[in-house]
Chimera marker file (.cmm) of the C-alpha trace (Angstrom):
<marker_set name="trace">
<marker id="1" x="147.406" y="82.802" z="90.678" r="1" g="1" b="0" radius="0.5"/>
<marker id="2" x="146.845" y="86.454" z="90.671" r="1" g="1" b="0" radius="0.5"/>
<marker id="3" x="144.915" y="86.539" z="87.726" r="1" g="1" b="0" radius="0.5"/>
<marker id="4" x="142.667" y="84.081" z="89.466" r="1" g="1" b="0" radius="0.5"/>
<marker id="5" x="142.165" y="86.066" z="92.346" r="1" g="1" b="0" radius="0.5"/>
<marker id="6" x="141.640" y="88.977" z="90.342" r="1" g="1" b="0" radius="0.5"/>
<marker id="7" x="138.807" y="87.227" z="88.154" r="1" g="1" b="0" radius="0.5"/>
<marker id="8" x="137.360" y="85.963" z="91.357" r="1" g="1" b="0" radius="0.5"/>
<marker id="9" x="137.443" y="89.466" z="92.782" r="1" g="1" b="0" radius="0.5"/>
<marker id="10" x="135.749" y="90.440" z="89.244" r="1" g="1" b="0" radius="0.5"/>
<marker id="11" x="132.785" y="87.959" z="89.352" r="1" g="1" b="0" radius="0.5"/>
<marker id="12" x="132.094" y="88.914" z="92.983" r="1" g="1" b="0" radius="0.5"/>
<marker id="13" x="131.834" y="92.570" z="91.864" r="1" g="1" b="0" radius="0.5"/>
<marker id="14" x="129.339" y="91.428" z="88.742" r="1" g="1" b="0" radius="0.5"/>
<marker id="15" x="127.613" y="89.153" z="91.339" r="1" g="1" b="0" radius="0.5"/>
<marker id="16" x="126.837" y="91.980" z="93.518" r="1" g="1" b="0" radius="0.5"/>
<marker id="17" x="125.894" y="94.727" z="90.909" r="1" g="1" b="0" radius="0.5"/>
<marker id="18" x="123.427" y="92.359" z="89.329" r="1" g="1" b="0" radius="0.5"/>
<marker id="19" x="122.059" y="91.898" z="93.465" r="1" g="1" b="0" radius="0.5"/>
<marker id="20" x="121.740" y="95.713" z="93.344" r="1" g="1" b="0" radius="0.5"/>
<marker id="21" x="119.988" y="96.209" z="90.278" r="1" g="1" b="0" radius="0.5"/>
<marker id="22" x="117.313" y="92.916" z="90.641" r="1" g="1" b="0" radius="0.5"/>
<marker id="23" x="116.433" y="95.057" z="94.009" r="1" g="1" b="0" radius="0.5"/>
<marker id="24" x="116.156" y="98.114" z="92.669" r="1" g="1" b="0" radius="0.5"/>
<marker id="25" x="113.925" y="96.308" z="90.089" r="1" g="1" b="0" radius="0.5"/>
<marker id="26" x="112.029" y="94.263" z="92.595" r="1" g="1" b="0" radius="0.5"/>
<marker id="27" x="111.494" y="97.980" z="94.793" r="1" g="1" b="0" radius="0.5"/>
<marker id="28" x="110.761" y="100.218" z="92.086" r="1" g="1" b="0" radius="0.5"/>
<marker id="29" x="108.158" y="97.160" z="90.703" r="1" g="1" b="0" radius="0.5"/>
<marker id="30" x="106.849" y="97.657" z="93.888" r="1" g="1" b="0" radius="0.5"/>
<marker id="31" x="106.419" y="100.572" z="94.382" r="1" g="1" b="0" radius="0.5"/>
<marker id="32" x="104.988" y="101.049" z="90.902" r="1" g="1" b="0" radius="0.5"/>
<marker id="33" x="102.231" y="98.825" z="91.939" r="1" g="1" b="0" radius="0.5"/>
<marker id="34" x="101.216" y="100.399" z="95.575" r="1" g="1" b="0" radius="0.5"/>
<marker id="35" x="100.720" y="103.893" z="92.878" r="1" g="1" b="0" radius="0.5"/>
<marker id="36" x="98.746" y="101.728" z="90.881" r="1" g="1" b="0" radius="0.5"/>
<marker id="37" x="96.670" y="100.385" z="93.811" r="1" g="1" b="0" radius="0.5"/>
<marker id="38" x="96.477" y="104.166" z="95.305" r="1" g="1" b="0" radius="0.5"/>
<marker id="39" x="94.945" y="105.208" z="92.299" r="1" g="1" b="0" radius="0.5"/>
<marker id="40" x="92.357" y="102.686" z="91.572" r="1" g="1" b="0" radius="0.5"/>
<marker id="41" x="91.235" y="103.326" z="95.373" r="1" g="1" b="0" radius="0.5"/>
<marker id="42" x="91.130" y="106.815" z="95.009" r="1" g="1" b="0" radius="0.5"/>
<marker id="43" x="88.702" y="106.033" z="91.230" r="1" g="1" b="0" radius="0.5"/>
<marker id="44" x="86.518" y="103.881" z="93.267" r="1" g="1" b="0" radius="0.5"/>
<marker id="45" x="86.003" y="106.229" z="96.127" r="1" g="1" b="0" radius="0.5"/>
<marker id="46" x="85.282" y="109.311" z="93.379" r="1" g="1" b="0" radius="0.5"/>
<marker id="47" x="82.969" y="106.809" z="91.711" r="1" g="1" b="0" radius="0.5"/>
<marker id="48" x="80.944" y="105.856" z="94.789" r="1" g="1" b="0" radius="0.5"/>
<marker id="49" x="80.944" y="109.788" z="95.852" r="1" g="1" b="0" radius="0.5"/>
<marker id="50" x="80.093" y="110.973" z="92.362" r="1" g="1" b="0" radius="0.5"/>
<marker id="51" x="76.969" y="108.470" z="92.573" r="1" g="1" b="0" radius="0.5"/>
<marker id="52" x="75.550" y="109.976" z="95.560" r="1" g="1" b="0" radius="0.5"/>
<marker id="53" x="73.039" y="112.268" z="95.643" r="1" g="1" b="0" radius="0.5"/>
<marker id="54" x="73.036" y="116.013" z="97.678" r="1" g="1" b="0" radius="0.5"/>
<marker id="55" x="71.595" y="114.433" z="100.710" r="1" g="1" b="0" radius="0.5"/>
<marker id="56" x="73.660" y="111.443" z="100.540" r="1" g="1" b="0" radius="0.5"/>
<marker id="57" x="77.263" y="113.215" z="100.204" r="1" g="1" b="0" radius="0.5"/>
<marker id="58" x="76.088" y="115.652" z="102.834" r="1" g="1" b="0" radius="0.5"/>
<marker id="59" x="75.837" y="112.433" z="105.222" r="1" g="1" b="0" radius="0.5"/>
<marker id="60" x="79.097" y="111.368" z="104.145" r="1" g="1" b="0" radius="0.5"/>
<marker id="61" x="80.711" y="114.251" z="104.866" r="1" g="1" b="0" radius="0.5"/>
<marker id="62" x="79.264" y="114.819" z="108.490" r="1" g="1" b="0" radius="0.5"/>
<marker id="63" x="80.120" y="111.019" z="108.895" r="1" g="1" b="0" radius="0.5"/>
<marker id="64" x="83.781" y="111.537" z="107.638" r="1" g="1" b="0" radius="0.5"/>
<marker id="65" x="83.947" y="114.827" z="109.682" r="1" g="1" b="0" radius="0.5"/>
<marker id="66" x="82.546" y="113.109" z="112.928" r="1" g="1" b="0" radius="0.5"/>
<marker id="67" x="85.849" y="110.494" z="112.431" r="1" g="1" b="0" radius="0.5"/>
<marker id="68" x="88.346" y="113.033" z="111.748" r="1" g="1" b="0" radius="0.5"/>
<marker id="69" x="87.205" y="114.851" z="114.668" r="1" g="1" b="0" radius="0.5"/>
<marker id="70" x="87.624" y="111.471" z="116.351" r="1" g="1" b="0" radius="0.5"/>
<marker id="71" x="90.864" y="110.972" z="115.732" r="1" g="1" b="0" radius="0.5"/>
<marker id="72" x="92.196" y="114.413" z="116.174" r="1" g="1" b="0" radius="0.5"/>
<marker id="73" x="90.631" y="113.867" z="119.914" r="1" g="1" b="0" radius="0.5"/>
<marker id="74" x="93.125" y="110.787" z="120.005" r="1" g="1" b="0" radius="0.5"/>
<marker id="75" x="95.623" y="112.347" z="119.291" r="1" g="1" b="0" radius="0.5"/>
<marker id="76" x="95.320" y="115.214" z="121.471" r="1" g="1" b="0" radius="0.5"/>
<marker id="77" x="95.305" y="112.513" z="124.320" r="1" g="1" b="0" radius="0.5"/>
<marker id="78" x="98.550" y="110.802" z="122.763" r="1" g="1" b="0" radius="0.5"/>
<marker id="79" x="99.714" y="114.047" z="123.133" r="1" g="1" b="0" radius="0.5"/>
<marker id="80" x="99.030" y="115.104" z="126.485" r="1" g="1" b="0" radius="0.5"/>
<marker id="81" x="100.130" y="111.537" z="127.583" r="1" g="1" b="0" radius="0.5"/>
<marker id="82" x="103.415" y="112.136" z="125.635" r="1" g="1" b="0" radius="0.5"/>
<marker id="83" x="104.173" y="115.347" z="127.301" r="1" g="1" b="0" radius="0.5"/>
<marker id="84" x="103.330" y="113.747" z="131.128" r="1" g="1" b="0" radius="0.5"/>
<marker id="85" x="106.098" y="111.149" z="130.214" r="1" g="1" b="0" radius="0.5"/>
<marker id="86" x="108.407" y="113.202" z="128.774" r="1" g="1" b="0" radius="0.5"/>
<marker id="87" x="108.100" y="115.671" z="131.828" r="1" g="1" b="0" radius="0.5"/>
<marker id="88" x="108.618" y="112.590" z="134.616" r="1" g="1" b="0" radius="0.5"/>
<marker id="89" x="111.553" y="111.503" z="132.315" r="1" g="1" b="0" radius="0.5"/>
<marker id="90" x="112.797" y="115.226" z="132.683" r="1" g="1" b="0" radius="0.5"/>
<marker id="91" x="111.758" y="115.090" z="136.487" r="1" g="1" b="0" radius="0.5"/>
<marker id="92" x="113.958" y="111.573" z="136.671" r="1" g="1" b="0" radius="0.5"/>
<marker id="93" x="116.503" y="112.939" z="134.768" r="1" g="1" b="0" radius="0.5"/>
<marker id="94" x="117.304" y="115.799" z="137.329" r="1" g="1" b="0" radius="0.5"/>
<marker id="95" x="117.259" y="113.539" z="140.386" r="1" g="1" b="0" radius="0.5"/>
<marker id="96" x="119.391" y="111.246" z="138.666" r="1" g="1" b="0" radius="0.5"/>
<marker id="97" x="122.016" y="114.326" z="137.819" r="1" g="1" b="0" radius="0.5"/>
<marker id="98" x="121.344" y="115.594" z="141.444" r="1" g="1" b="0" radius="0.5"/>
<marker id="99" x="122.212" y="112.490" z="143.023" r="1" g="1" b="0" radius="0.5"/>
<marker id="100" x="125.319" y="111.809" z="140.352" r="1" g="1" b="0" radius="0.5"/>
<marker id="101" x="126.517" y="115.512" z="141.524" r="1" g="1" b="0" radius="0.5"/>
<marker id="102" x="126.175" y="114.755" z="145.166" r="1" g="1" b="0" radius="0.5"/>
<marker id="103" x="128.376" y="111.698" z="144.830" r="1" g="1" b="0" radius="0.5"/>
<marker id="104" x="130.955" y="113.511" z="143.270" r="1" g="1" b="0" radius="0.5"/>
<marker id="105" x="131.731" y="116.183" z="146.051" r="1" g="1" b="0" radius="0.5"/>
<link id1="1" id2="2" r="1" g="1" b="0" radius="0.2"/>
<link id1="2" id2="3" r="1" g="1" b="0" radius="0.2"/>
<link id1="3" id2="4" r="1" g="1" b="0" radius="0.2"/>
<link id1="4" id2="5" r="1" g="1" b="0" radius="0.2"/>
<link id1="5" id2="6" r="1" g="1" b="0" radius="0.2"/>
<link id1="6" id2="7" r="1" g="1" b="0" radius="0.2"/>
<link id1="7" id2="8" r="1" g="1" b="0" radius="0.2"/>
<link id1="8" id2="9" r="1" g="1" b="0" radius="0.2"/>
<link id1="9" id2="10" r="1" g="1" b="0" radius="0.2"/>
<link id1="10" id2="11" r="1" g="1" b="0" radius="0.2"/>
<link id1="11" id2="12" r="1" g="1" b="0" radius="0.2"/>
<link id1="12" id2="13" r="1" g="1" b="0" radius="0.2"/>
<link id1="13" id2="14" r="1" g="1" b="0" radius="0.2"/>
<link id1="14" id2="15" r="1" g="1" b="0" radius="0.2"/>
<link id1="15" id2="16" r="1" g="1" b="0" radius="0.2"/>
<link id1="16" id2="17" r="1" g="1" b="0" radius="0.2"/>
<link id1="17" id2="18" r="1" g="1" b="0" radius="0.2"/>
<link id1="18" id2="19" r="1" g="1" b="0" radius="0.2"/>
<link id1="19" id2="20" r="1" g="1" b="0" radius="0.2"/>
<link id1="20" id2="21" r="1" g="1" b="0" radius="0.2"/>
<link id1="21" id2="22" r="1" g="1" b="0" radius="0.2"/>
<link id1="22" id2="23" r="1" g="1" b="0" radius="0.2"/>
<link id1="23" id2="24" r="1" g="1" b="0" radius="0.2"/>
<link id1="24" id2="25" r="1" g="1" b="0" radius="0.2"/>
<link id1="25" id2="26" r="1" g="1" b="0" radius="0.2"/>
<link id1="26" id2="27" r="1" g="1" b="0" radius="0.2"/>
<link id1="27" id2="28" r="1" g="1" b="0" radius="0.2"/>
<link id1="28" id2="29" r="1" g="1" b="0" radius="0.2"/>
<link id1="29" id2="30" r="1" g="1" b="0" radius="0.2"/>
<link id1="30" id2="31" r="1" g="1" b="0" radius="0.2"/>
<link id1="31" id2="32" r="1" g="1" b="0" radius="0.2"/>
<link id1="32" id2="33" r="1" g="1" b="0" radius="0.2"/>
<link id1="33" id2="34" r="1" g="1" b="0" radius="0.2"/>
<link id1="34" id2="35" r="1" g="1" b="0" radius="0.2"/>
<link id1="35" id2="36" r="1" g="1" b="0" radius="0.2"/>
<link id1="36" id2="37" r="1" g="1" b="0" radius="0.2"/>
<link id1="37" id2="38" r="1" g="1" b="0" radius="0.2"/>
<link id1="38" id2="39" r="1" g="1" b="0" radius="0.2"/>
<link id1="39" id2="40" r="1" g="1" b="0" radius="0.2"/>
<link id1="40" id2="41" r="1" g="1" b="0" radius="0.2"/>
<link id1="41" id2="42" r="1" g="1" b="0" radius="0.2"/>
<link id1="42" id2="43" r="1" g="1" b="0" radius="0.2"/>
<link id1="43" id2="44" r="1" g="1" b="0" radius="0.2"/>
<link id1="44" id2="45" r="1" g="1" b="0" radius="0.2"/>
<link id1="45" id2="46" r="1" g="1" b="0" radius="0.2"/>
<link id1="46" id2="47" r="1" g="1" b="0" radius="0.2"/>
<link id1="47" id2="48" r="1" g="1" b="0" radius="0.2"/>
<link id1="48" id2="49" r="1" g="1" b="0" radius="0.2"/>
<link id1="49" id2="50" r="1" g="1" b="0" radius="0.2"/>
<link id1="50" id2="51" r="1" g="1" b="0" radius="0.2"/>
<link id1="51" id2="52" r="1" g="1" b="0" radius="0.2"/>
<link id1="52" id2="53" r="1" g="1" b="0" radius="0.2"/>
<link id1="53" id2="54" r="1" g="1" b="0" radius="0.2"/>
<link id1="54" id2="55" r="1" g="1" b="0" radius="0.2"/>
<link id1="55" id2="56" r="1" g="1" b="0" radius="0.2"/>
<link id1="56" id2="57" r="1" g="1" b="0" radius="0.2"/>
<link id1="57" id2="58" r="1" g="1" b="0" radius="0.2"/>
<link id1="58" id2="59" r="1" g="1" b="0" radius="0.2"/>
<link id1="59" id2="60" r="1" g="1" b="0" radius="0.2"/>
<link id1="60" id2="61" r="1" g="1" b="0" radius="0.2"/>
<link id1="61" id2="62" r="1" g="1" b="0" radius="0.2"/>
<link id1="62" id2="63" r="1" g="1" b="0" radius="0.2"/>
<link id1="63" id2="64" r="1" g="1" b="0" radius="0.2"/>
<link id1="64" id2="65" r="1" g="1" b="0" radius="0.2"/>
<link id1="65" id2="66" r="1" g="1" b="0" radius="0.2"/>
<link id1="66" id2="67" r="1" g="1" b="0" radius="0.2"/>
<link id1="67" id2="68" r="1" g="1" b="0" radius="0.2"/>
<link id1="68" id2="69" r="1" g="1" b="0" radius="0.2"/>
<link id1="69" id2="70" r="1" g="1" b="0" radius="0.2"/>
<link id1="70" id2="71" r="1" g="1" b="0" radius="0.2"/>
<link id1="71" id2="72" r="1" g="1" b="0" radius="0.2"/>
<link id1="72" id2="73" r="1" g="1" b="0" radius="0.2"/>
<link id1="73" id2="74" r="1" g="1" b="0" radius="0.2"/>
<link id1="74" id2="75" r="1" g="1" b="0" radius="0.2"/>
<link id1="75" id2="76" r="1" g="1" b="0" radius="0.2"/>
<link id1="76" id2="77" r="1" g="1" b="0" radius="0.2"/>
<link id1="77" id2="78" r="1" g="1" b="0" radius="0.2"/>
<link id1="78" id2="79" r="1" g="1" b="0" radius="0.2"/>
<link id1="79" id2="80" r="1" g="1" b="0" radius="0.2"/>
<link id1="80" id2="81" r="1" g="1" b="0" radius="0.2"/>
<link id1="81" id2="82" r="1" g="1" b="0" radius="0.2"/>
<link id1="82" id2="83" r="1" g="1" b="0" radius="0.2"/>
<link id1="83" id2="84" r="1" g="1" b="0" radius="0.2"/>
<link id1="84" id2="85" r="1" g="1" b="0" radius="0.2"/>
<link id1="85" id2="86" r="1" g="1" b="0" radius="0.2"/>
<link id1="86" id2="87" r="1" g="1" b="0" radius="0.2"/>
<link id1="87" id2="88" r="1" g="1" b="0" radius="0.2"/>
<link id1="88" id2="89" r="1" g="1" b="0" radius="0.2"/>
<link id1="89" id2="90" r="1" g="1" b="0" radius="0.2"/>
<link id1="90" id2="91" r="1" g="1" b="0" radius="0.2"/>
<link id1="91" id2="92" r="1" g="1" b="0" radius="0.2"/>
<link id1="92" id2="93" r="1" g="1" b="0" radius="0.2"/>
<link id1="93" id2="94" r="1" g="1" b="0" radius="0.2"/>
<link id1="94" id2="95" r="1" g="1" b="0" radius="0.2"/>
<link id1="95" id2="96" r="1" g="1" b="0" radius="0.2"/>
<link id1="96" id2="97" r="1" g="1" b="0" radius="0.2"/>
<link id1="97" id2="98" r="1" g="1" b="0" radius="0.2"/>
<link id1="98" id2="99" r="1" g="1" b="0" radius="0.2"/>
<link id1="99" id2="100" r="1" g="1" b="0" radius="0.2"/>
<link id1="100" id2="101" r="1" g="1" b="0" radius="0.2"/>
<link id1="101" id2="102" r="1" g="1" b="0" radius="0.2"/>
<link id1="102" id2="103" r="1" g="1" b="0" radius="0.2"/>
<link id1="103" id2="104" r="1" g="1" b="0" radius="0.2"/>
<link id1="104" id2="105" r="1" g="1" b="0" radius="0.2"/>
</marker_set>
């Protein structure tokens, strides 16, 4: 009976390492193929850029510079929004402690 248990206890453990390595398989596959898709976006983009003429990757640039500069306005508002929250959290905070200390005495 106890070698039963014990080969039961031994399949379980085979079952689970062969879990463990199909995943770390199936991730590192995956991962292997968001590279693989990474790259061949990044050759198409260097493709389509090295086709353009002076004039043409000058407009790309001020367009790509015009939506960076979007975005970094976005996130200076996320920002500023983040710090008003976090400051009436703060502000709750201390009325919450104020009122817990005037309880206690």
């Amino acid at each position: 009976m106890f070698k039963r248990a014990k080969n039961k206890v031994a399949e379980k453990r085979e079952h689970n390492r062969r879990k463990r390595e199909e995943r770390a398989r199936i991730a590192k596959d995956q991962a292997e193929e968001e590279a693989r898709l990474e790259r061949e976006r990044i050759q198409a983009e260097k493709d389509a850029l090295m086709a353009l003429n002076g004039k043409e990757l000058l407009v790309e640039v001020i367009m790509t510079l015009r939506e960076n500069g979007n975005h970094l306005a976005e996130i200076e508002h996320n920002q500023n929004d983040l710090g008003e929250l976090l400051y009436d959290v703060k502000t709750s905070l201390d009325t919450l402690e104020s009122y817990v200390s005037d309880l206690r005495a």
